[in-house]
C-alpha positions in Angstrom: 8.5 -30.5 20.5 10.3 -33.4 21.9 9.8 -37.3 21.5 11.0 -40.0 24.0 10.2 -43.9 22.9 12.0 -46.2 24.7 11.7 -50.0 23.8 12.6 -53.4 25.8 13.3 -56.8 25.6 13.3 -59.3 28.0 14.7 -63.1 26.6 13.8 -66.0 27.9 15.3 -68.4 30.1 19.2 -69.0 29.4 19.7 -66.4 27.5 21.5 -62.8 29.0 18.5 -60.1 29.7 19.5 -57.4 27.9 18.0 -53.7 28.1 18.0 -51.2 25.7 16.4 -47.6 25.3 16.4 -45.8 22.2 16.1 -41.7 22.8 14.7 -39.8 19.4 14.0 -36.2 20.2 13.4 -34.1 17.6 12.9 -30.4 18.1 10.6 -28.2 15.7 9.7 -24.7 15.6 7.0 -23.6 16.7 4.0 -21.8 14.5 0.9 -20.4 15.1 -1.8 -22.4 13.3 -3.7 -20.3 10.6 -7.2 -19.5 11.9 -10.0 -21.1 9.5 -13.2 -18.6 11.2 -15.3 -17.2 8.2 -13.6 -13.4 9.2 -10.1 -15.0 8.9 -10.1 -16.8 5.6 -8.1 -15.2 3.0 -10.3 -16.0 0.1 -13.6 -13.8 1.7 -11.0 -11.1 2.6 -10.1 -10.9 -0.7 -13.4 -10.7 -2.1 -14.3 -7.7 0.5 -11.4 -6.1 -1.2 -12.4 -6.6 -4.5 -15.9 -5.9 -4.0 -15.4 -3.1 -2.0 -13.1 -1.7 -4.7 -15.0 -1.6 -7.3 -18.0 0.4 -5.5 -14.9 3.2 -5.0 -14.2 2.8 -8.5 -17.9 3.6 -9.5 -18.1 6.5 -6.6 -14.5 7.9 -8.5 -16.1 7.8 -12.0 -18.9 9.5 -11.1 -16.9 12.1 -8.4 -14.6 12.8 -11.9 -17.8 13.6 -14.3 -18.9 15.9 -11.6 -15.6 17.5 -10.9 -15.5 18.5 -14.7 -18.3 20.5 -14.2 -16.0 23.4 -13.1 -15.2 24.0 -17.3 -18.7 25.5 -17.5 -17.9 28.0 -14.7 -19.0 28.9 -11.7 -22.8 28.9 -11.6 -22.7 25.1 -13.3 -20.6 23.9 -11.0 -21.9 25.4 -7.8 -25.6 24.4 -9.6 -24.5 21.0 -9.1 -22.9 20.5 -5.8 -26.9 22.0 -5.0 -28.3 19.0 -6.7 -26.5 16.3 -5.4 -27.5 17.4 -1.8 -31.1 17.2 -3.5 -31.4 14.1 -4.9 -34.7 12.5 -4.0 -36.6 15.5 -3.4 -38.8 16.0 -2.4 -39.5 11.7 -1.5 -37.1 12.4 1.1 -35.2 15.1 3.1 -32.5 16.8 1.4 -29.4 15.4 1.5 -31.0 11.5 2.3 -29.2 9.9 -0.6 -26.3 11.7 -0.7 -25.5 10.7 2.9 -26.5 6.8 1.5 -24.2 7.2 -0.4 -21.3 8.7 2.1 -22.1 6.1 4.7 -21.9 3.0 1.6 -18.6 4.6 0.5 -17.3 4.5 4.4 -18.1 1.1 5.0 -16.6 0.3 1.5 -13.0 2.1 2.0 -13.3 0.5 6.3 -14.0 -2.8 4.5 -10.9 -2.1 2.1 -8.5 -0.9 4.8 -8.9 -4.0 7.3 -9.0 -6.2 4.1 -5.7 -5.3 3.0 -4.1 -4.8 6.5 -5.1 -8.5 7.8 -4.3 -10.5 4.9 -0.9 -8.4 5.3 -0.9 -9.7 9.2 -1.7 -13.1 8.0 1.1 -13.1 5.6 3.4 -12.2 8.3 2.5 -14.6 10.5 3.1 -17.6 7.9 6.2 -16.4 7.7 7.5 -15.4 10.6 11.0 -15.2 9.9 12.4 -13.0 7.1 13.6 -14.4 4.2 17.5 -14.2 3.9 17.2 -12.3 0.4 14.3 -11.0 -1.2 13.8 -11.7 -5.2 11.3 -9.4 -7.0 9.6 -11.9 -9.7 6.9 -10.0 -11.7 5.5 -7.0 -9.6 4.9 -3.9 -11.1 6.0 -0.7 -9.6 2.1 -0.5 -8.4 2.0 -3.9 -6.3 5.6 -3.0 -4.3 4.2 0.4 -3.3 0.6 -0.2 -3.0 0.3 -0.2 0.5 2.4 2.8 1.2 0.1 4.1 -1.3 -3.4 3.0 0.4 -1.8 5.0 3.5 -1.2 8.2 1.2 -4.3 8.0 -0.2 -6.3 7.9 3.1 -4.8 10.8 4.8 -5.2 12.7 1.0 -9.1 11.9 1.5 -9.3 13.2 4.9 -7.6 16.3 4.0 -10.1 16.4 0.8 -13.0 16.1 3.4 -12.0 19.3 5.7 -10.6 21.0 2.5 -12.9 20.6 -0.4 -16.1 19.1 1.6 -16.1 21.3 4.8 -13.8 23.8 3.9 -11.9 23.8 7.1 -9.0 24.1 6.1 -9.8 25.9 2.8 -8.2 29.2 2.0 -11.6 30.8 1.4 -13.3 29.1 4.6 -16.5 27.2 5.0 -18.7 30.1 4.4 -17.4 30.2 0.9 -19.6 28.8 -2.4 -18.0 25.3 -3.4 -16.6 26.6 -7.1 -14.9 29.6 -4.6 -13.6 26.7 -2.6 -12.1 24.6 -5.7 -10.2 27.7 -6.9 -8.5 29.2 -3.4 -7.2 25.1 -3.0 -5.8 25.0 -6.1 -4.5 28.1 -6.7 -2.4 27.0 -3.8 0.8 25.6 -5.2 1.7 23.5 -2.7 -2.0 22.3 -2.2 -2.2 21.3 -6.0 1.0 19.2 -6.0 -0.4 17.0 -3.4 -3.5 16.4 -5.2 -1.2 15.5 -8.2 1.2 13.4 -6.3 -2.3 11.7 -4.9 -4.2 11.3 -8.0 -0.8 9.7 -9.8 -0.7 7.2 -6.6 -4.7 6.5 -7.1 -3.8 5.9 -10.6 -1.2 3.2 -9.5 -3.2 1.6 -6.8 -6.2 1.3 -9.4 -4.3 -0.3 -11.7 -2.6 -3.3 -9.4 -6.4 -3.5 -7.9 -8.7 -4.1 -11.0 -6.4 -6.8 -11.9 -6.0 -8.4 -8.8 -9.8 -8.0 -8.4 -10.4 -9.8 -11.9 -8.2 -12.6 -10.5 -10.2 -12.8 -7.1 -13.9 -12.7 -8.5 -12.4 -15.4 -11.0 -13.0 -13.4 -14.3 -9.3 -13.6 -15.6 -7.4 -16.4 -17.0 -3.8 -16.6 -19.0 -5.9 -16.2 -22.4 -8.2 -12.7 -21.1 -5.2 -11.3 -18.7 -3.6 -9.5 -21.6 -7.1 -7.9 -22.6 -8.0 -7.5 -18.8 -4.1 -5.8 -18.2 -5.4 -3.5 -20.7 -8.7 -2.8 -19.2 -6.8 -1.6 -15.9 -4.3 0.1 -17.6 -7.3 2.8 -19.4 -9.6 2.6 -16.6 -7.1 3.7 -14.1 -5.7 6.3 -17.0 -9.2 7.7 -18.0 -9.4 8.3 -13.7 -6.1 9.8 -13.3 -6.4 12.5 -16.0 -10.4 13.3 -15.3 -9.3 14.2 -11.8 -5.8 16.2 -12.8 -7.9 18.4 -15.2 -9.3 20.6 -12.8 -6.1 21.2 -10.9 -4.2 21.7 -13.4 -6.2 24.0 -15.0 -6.8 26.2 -11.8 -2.9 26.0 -11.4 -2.2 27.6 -14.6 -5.0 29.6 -14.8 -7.7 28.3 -17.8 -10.0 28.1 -14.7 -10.5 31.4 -12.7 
């Protein structure tokens, strides 16, 4: 942006006219101005990510308790992956609630996902040029890799969907029972270390998010963060082990 002022004087009679013109230009650079609509503000972003977080975090609690069912062997399990397509019946169709449920969980993690990836664009763009050198002041190991890990964790769910859910990919095929289905996966080696490598990410990205969605919904402070720190650390423990058990165990063969 440039700015020309220019100023004269004319004196009276007698005296020598003089002229002068003073030349300020001043150059800026140029930014976009941060949008203020409702979708754009970074405070209701934040709370769709907290928000929508913590239905995931119920859905994962209750996914684990189910997923332990596998320890009472086959006819358990496969006893309830029947009653959860039930539920509500016979009010409504099979299979009603449960797909409730699927459709609140997709718009919770599509909620999450375009959270997290435009307050990263609108980070960007109120900074548009790099900073020279980069100081790491107080992030765990969780909040530098928890994107990367949102993206690892996605493509983990679809292949959970076609491998556990649909059994498309699932050594024993679609046609199979789902206990037959949890077995051929994870009696796969290279199957199973995915799943760990996934549920040890989950376990990170839980812990950065509880806290940083205490923060947003305004239930921390400096005297509750050590107590709320501690919170995230066993929730996102308790998690991460309930879902390695079953794995684990099919892997080394206390499952079969």
């Amino acid at each position: 942006m440039s700015r020309v002022t220019s100023s004269s004087s004319v004196c009276h009679v007698g005296r020598p006219r003089t002229f002068a013109v003073v030349a300020t230009v001043t150059q800026q650079a140029q930014r976009r101005a941060p949008k203020t609509g409702r979708f754009s503000n970074s405070v209701v972003k934040k709370a769709v990510m907290a928000v929508s977080g913590i239905i995931m975090i119920l859905y994962l609690i209750a996914h684990m308790i189910g997923n332990l069912h596998a320890f009472q062997g086959a006819d358990e399990f496969n006893e309830y992956s029947h009653w959860i397509r039930t539920i509500g019946e016979p009010a409504v169709p099979e299979q009603t609630l449960l797909w409730i449920i699927r459709l609140v969980l997709l718009a919770s993690v599509v909620l999450h996902f375009w959270a997290a990836i435009s307050l990263w664009r609108q980070a960007r763009r109120a900074r548009p040029v790099a900073y020279v050198t980069k100081k790491r002041v107080q992030q765990s190991f969780a909040s530098r890799t928890v994107r990367w890990g949102g993206v690892i964790l996605l493509l983990f769910i679809i292949w959970h969907i076609l491998d556990l859910t649909l059994g498309t990919v699932n050594p024993a095929g679609g046609d199979s029972t789902p206990y037959e289905r949890l077995v051929a996966s994870f009696s796969n080696i290279p199957i199973t270390a995915f799943y760990v490598i996934s549920m040890l990410l989950l376990g990170l990205h839980l812990r950065h998010g509880i806290f940083a969605a205490t923060q947003t919904l305004g239930q921390t402070n400096r005297r509750r963060e050590r107590a709320v720190n501690g919170i995230a650390y066993a929730v996102s423990g308790v998690i991460t082990v309930g879902f390695l058990l079953v794995p684990l165990s099919i892997a080394f063969g206390l499952i079969d």
